[in-house]
C-alpha positions as CSV (number, residue, x, y, z in Angstrom):
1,X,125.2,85.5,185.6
2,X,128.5,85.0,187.3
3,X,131.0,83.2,185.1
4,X,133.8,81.8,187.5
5,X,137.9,81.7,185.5
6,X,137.4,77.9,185.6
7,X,134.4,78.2,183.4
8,X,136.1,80.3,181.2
9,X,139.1,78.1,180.8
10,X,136.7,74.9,180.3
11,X,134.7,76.5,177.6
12,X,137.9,77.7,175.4
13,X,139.7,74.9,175.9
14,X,136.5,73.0,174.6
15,X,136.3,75.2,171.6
16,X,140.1,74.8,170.8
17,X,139.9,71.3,171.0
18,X,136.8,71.1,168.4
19,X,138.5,73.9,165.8
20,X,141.3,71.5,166.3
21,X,139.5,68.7,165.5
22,X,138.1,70.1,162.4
23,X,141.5,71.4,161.4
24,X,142.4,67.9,161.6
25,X,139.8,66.1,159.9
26,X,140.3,68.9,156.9
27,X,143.8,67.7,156.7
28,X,143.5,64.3,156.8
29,X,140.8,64.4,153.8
30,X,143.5,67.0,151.5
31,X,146.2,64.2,152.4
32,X,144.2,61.3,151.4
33,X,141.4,63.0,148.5
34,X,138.7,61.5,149.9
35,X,135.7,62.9,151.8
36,X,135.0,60.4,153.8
37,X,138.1,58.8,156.2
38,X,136.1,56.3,157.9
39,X,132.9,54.8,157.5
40,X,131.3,56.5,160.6
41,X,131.5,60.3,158.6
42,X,128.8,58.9,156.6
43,X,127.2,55.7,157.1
44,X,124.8,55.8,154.2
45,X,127.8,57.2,151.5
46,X,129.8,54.6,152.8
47,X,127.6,51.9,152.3
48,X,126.8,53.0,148.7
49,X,130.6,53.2,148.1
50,X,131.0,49.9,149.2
51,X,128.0,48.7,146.7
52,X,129.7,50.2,144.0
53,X,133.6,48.9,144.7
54,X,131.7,45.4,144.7
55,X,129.9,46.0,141.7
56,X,132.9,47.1,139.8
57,X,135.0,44.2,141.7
58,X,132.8,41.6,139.7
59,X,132.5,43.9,136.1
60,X,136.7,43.9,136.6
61,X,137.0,40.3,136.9
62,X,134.6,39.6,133.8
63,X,136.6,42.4,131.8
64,X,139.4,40.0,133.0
65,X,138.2,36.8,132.1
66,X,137.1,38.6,128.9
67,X,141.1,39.3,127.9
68,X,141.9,35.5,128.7
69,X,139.4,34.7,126.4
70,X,140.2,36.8,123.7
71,X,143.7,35.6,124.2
72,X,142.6,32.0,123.7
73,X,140.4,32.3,121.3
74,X,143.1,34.3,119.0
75,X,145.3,31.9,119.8
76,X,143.2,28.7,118.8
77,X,141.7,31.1,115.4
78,X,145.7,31.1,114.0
79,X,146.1,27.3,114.9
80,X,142.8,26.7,112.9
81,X,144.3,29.2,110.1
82,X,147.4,27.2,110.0
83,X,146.1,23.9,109.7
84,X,143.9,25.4,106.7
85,X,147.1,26.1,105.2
86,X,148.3,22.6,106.0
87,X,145.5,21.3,104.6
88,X,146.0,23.1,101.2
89,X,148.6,22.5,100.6
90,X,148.5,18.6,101.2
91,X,145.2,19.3,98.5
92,X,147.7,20.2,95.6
93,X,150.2,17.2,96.3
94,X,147.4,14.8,96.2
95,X,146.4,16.8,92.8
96,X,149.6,16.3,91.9
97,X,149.7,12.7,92.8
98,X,147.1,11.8,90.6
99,X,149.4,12.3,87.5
100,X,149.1,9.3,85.7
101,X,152.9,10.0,84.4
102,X,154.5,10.4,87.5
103,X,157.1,7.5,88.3
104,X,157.6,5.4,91.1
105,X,160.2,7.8,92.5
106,X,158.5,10.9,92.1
107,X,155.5,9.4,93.9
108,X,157.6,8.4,97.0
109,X,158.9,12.0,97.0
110,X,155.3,13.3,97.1
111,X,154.4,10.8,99.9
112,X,157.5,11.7,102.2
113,X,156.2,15.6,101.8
114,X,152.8,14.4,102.4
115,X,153.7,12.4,105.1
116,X,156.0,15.9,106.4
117,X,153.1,17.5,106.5
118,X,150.6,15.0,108.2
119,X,153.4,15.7,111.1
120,X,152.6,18.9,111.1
121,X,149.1,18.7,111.6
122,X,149.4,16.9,114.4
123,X,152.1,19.4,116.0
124,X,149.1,21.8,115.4
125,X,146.7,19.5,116.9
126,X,149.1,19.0,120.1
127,X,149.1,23.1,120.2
128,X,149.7,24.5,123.6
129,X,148.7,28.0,125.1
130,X,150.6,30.4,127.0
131,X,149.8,28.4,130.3
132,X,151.2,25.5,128.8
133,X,148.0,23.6,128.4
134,X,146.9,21.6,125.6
135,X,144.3,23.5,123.1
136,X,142.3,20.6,121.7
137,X,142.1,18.4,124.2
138,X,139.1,19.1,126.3
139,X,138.9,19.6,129.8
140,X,142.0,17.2,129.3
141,X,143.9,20.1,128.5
142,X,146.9,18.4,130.2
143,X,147.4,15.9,128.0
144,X,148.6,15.8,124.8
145,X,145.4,15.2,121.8
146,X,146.6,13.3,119.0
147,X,149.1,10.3,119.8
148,X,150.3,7.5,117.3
149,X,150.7,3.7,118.4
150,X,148.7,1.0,120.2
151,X,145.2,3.0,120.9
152,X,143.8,-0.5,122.6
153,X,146.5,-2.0,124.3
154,X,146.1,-5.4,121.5
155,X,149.3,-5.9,119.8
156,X,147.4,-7.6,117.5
157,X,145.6,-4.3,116.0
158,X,147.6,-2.1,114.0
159,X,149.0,1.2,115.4
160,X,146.8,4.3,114.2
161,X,146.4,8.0,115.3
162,X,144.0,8.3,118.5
163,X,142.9,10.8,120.5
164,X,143.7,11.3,124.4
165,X,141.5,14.0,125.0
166,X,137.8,14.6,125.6
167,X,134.5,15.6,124.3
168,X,134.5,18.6,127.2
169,X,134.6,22.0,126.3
170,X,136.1,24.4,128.3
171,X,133.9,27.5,128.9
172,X,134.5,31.1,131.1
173,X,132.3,33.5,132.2
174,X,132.7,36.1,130.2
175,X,129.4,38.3,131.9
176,X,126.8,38.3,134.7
177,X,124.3,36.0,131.9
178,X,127.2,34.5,129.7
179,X,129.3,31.6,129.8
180,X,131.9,31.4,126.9
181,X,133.3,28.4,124.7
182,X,137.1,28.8,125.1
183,X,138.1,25.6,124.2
184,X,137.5,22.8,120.9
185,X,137.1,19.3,121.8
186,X,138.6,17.0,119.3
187,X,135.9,13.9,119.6
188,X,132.5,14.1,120.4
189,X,129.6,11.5,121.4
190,X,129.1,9.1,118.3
191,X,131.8,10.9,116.3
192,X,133.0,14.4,115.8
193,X,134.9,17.3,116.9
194,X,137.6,18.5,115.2
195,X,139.5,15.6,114.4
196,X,136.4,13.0,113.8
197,X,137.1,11.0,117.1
198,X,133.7,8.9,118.3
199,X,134.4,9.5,122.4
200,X,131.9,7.0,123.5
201,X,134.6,4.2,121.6
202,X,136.8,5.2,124.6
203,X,137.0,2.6,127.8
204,X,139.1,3.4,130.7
205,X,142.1,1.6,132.1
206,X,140.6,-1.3,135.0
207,X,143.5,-1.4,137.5
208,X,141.6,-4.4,138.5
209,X,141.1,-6.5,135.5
210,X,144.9,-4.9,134.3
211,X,143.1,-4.0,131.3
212,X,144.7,-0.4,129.5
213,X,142.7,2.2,127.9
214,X,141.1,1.9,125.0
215,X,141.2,5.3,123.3
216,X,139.0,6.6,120.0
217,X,140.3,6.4,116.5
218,X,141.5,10.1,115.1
219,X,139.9,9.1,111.8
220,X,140.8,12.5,109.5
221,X,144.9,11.5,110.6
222,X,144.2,7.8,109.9
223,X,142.6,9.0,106.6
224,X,145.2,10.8,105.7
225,X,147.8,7.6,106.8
226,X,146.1,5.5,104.3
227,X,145.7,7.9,101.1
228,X,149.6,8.9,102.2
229,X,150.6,4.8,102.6
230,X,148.4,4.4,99.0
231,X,150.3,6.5,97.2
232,X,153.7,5.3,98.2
233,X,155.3,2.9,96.2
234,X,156.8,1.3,99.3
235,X,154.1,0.7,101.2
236,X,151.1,0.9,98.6
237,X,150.8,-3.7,98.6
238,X,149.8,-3.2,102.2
239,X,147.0,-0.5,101.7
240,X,143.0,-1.5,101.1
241,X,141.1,1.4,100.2
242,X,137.5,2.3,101.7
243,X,134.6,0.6,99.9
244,X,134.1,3.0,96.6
245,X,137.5,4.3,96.3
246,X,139.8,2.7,94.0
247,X,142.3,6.0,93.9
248,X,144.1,6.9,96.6
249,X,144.3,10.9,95.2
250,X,140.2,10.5,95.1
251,X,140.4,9.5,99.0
252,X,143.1,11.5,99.9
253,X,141.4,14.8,98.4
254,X,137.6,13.6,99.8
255,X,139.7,13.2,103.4
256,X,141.5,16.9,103.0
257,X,137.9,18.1,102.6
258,X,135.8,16.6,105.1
259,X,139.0,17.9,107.4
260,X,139.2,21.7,106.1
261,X,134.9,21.8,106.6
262,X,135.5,20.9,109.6
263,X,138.6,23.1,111.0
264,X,136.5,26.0,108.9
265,X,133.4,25.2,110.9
266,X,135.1,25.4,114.1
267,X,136.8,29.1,113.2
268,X,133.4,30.6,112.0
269,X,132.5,30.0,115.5
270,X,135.7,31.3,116.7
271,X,135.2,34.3,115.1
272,X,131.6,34.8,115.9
273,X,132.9,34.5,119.4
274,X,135.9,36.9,119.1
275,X,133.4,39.4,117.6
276,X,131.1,39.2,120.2
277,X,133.7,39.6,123.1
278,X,135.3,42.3,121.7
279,X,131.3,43.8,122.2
280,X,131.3,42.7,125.5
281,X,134.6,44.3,126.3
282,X,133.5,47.6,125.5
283,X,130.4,47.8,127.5
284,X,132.2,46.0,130.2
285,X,134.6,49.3,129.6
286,X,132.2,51.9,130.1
287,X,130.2,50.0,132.6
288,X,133.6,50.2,134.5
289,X,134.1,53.9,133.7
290,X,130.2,54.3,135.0
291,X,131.4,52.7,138.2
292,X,134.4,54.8,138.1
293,X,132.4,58.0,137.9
294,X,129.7,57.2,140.8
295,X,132.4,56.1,143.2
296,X,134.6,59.2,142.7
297,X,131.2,61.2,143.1
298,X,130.7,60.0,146.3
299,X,134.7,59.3,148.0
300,X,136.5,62.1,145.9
301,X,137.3,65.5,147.8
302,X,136.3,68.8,146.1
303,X,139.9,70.1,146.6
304,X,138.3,73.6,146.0
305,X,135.9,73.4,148.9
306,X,137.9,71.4,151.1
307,X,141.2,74.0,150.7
308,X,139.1,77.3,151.4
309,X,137.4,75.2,154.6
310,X,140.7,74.3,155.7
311,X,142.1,78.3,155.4
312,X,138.7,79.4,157.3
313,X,139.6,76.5,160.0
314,X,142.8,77.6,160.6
315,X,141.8,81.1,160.7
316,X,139.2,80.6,163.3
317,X,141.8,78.6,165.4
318,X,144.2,81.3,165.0
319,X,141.6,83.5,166.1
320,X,140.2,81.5,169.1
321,X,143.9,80.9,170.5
322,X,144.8,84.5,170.6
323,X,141.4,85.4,171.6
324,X,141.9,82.8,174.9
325,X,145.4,84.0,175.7
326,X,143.8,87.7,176.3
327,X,141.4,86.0,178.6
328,X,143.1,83.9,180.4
329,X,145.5,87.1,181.3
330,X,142.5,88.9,182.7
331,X,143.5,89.7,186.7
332,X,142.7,92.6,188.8
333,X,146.4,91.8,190.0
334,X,147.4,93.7,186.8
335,X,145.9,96.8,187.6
336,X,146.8,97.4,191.3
């Protein structure tokens, strides 16, 4: 078979330009680390890739939502610890009220460090996070719990503690099955929460009628108000005990408590929770290192392979370039 110079050049210049090709592709894969460079190399790699970024996309985001709640959840757990502390302490002054020998003035004393104290509780109860919202508050986490004044918008009504907040709580989805409690409501239908607040005593504002808001009773502060106001000499004329109490240390210590049951309810479930996310963040760990594993299986470059297949590549270019220069200076002009 007759093979005519233009043949010759067509073939070789065919041959270059695939070696090149391949040359190229090798490159590209040592620059980047990755087999594949597009999803044409491999259609069914790439789509199993692309399952597996997604799947890892999602476990990433509950390992993230997993750190906000731990965050949260250790935040509210030292609030809670806190106002246990509170709480004890207010326990011993009450104690101590209840010395029959104590005079008028050392009773005051004991009611403006009780009354100190009830202050503090509700700083802790008007606790922020790191975003700046509002811990015990609901899904009104934008809005301050515990207030003191008119709750009812009747000036004939006494001013007492009352919650602003909600009976919502605030959840995150913390995995593919689980949704999380990340928040403490301070009222709750018919009474409850942490701060003994009925929710369903709580009317909304009527722009139309003009009437305001009629917000819940914070009954474990009022409590407190009263065994405080009882025990103070100043103020004691103006106090009426609850029905079965005749002592305001009796009420004062019952009202400490129902209070520290309650805040010690709410952080055994905080720390069931913290416990169980902690669980959930390792597996969400190694499922991530799983993913982590599969992907690189299928994306990562053997740089072992991929070095000695680009040395043999840029052999057999070497080799096909000199080997066309010879034959393209084949003439019978060089040998007349």
């Amino acid at each position: 078979m007759r093979i005519s110079t233009s043949q010759i050049f067509d073939r070789n210049i065919v041959a270059l330009q695939n070696n090149q090709a391949q040359l190229t592709q090798t490159q590209l894969q040592v620059a980047s680390g990755k087999k594949m460079l597009k999803p044409s190399d491999d259609p069914v790699r790439a789509a199993r890739s692309l399952e597996l970024q997604q799947s890892q996309s999602v476990n990433q985001q509950f390992l993230a939502n997993i750190g906000y709640a731990k965050d949260q959840l250790a935040l509210t757990d030292t609030r809670l610890s806190t106002m246990t502390d509170t709480l004890q302490y207010m326990r011993q002054q009450f104690i101590k009220a209840g010395n029959g020998g104590l005079s008028a003035q050392d009773k005051a004393a004991i009611a403006s460090d009780l009354r100190s104290q009830l202050d503090n509780l509700v700083a802790l109860a008007n606790s922020k996070d790191g975003q700046g919202e509002y811990l015990f508050s609901g899904y009104k986490n934008d809005t301050a719990p515990i207030a003191f004044g008119d709750h009812d918008g009747d000036a004939t009504t006494p001013d007492v503690y009352y919650y602003q907040g909600d009976a919502g709580t605030r959840q995150m989805q913390v995995g593919p099955e689980r949704r999380m409690d990340i928040g403490i409501p301070g009222s709750a239908a018919g009474g409850g929460g942490l701060f003994e607040a009925d929710q369903s005593a709580y009317v909304p504002a009527d722009p139309t009628l003009g009437t305001p808001a009629t917000y819940p009773s914070a009954e474990f502060f009022n409590r407190l108000k009263t065994a405080i106001d009882a025990i103070d000499p100043a103020t004691a004329a103006t106090v009426t005990l609850p029905s079965g109490y005749t002592d305001p240390t009796s009420y004062g210590l019952d009202t400490v408590d129902d209070f520290m049951e309650r805040v010690a309810l709410y952080q055994s479930k905080v720390g069931s929770q913290r416990a169980e996310l902690d669980s959930l963040d390792f597996a969400g760990q190694a499922i991530d290192e799983q993913y982590a594993t599969a992907r690189s299986r299928i994306e990562d470059l053997d740089y072992n392979e991929a070095l000695s297949r680009l040395a043999q590549q840029q052999l057999v270019l070497q080799a096909a370039q000199q080997s066309f220069a010879r034959v393209s200076n084949l003439s019978l002009f060089q040998y007349l």
